[in-house]
C-alpha positions in Angstrom: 10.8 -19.6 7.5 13.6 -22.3 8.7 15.9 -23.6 5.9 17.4 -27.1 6.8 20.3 -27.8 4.4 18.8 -31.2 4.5 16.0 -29.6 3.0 17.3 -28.0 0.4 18.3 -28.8 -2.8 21.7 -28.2 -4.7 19.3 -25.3 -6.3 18.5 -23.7 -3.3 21.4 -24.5 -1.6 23.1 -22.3 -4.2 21.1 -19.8 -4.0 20.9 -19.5 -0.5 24.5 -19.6 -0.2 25.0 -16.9 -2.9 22.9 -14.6 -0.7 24.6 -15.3 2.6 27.8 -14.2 0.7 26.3 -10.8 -0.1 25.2 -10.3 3.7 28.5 -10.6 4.8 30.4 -8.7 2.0 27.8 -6.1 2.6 28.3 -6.2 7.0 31.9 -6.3 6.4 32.0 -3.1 4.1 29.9 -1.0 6.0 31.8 -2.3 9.2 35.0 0.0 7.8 32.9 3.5 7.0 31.6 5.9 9.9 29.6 6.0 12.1 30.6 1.9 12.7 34.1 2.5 12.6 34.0 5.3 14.8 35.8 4.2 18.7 32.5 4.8 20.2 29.4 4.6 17.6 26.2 5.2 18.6 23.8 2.7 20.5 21.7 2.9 17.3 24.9 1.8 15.5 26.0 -0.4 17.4 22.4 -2.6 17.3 22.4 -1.9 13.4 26.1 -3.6 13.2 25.2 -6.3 15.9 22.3 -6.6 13.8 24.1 -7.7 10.7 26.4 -9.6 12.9 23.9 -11.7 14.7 21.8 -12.3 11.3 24.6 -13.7 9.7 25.4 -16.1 12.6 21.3 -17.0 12.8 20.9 -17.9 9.0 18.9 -21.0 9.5 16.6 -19.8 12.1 13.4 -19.2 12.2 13.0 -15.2 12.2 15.7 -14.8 9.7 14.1 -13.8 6.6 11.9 -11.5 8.9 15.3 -9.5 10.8 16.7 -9.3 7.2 13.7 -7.0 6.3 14.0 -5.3 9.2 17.6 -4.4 9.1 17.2 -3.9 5.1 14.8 -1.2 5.6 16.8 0.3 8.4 19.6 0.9 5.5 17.4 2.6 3.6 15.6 4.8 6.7 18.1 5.3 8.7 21.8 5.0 6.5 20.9 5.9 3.0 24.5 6.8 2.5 24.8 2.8 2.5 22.4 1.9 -0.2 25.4 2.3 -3.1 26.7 -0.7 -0.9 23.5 -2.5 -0.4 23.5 -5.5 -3.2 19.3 -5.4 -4.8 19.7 -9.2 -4.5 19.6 -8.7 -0.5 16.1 -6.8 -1.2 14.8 -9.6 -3.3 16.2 -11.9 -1.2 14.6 -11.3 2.1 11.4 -9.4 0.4 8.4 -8.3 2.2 9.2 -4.8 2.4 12.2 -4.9 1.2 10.1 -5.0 -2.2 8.9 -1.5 -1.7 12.6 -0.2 -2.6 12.8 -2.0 -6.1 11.3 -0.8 -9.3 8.7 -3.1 -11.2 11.5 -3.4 -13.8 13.9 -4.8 -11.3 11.5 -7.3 -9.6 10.5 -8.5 -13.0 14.0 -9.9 -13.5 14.4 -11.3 -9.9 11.4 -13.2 -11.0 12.7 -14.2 -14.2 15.5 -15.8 -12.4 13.6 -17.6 -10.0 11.1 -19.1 -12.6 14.7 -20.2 -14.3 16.0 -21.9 -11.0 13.0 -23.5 -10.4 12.2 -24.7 -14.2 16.1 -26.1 -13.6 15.1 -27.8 -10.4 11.7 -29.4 -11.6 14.0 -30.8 -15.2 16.5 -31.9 -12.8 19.1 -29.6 -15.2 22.1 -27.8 -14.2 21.9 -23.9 -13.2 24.0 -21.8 -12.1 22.4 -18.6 -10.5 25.6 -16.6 -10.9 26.1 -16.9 -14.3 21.9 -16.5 -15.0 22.0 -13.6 -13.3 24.7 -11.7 -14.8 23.3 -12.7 -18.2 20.0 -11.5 -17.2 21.2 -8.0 -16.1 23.5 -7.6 -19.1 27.2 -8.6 -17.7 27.4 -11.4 -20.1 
């Protein structure tokens, strides 16, 4: 799946956006813990890192959904230490089977919040996909 911005709408654009800061919040954390920060990781490592690096830099191609999931469920096969870091969004986000890590509980509220942005986008009425989302998982 490609995502033009022309394409998009304010909705998605949000949402999208929201996302991409996560990616990079998470790359840049696990960047500073071992083995990544180590002066000569692993070749595994070093993929997995240029990995996250590369996705982040490709997020309107056409594969990027797809090399989330695979990098997503590297974290949990091969760094389970890192899934305290990993944000669930990122699991919703790129899916697939990613979705195999979430309880039913915890999809059902992903879902919820889609079905809100897109009842927002169809009424043409302001959302904001923060706020819903910490209201929906009790932060509010």
């Amino acid at each position: 799946m490609s995502i033009s911005s022309s394409e998009q709408s304010i909705y998605d654009q949000e949402y999208y956006t929201y996302h991409l800061e996560l990616l990079t919040a998470f790359s840049e954390q696990v960047q500073q813990l071992p083995p990544f920060n180590l002066d000569n990781p692993s070749e595994d490592d070093q993929e997995f890192i240029t990995g996250l690096t590369h996705l982040q830099q490709q997020s309107h191609s056409a594969d990027f959904l797809e090399q989330g999931q695979v990098l997503m469920c590297r974290v949990v096969g091969s760094y389970p230490h890192l899934m305290p870091l990993l944000y669930r969004d990122l699991l919703w986000f790129f899916g697939g089977d990613c979705l195999h890590f979430m309880p039913d509980e915890e999809i059902a509220v992903f879902q919820r919040l889609d079905e809100q942005r897109e009842d927002a986008k169809q009424q043409q009425t302001p959302f904001n996909y923060k706020e819903a989302r910490a209201k929906s998982m009790g932060m509010h």
